[in-house]
N, C-alpha and C positions, 0 to 999 in steps of 0.2 A: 161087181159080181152080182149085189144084190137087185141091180138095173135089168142084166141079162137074164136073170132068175124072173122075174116081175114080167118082163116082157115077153116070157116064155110061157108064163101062166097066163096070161091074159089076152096074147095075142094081138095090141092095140100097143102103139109105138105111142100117138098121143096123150092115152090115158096111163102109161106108165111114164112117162116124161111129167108130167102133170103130179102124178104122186110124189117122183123124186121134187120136183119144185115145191110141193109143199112140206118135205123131208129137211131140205133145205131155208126156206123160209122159217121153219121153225127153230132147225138149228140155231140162223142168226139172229134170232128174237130174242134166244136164253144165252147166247154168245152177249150179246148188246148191255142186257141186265148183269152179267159177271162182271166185264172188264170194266161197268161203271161202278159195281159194289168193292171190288178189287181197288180201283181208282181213288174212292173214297176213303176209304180204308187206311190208304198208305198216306194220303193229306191231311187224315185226322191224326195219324201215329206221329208223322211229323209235326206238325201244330202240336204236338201234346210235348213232343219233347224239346223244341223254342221255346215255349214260354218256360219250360221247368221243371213239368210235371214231374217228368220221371226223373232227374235229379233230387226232387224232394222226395221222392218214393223211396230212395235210394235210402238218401241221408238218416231218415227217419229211421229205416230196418235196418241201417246198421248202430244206430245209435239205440234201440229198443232195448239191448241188455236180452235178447231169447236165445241169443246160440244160433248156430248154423240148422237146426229142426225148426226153431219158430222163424227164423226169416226165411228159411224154402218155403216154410207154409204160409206166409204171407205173402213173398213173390207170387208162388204159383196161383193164387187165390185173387191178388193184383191183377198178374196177367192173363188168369179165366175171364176178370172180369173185363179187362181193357178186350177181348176178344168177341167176349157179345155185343158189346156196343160199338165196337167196330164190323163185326160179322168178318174178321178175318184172324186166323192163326198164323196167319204169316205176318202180317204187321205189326202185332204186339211183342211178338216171341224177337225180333229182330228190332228193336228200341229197346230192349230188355235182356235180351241175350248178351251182351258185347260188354253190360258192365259184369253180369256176375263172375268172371274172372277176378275181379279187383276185391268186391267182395266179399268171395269162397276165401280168398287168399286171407281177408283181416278176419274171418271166421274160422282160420284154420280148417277148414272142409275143401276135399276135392273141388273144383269147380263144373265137373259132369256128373256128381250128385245131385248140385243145385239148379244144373240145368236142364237135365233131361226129366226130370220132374214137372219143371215150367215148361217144357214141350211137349208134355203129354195133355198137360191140362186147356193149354189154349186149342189143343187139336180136340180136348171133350168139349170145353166151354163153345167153340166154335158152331154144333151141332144146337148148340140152344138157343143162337142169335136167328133173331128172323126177320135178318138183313145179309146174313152170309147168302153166298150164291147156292150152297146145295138144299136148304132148305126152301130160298125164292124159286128155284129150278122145280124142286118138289112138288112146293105147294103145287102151283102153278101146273102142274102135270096133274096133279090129282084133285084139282078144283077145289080147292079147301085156303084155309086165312093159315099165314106161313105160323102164326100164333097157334092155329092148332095144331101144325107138326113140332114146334116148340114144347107144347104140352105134351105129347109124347113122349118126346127124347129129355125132358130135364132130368126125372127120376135116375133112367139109366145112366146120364153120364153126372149126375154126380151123385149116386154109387160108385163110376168109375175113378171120380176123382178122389174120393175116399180110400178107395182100395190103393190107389196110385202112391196115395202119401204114406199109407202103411207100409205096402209094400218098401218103398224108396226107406223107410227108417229101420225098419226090419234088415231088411241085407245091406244096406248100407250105413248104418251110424253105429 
């Protein structure tokens, strides 16, 4: 639609063919960068949980002795972090998701207290990596180091993360 509109303003079938080609050259350039930060993503999450990783993560926060309020706030706080250094919220939440069932369960806690906590926070922590795709996308749109849209967005999202855990012990424990 937005072709027929372009070429209606302009009058120039070439020079509106030409825009769309670089509409689309651009799409697949920021297309290119996701699916390879996405890619990596999911081969670091897995390499993390071969060797162990999150089996130890596990073992540790149930054996701490904090209750089901100090192990949500260490998971979520875990998996904020497994998400910046991945730059995805989908890959850590999902190495991470599938044991707190078992868990919630030896903590006597729901286990969608424990989890929906740890999916708020890899979706704030996600905003602060400056290797996720929407900050690469960003930057890269706004001519700036993905480190300085980073800077931005830390404050507010953890304030968000803050408010998240209160919130979650507040109506929930």
């Amino acid at each position: 639609v937005t072709m027929f509109v372009e070429f209606f303003r302009k009058h120039n079938l070439r020079e509106t063919m030409d825009d769309v080609q670089a509409f689309f050259d651009g799409m697949g350039t920021q297309f290119a960068n996701v699916v390879t930060l996405v890619v990596a993503g999911e081969i670091f999450a897995k390499g993390l949980t071969t060797i162990g990783t999150v089996d130890a993560v596990i073992r540790g926060a149930e054996h701490s002795g904090l209750g089901g309020i100090g192990v949500m706030i260490i998971m979520a706080l875990v998996i904020a972090i497994c998400a910046i250094v991945m730059g995805s919220g989908n890959a850590p939440f999902m190495s991470f998701a599938s044991l707190i069932p078992n868990i919630a369960a030896g903590l006597h806690v729901p286990a969608v207290v424990m989890i929906m906590p740890m999916h708020f926070a890899t979706t704030l922590a996600r905003a602060v990596s400056p290797i996720t795709a929407v900050v690469v996308v960003t930057s890269g749109i706004a001519g700036v180091s993905p480190f300085a849209v980073v800077k931005r967005t830390a404050i507010p999202m953890a304030v968000g993360f803050v408010v998240n855990m209160i919130a979650t012990i507040t109506l929930f424990y």
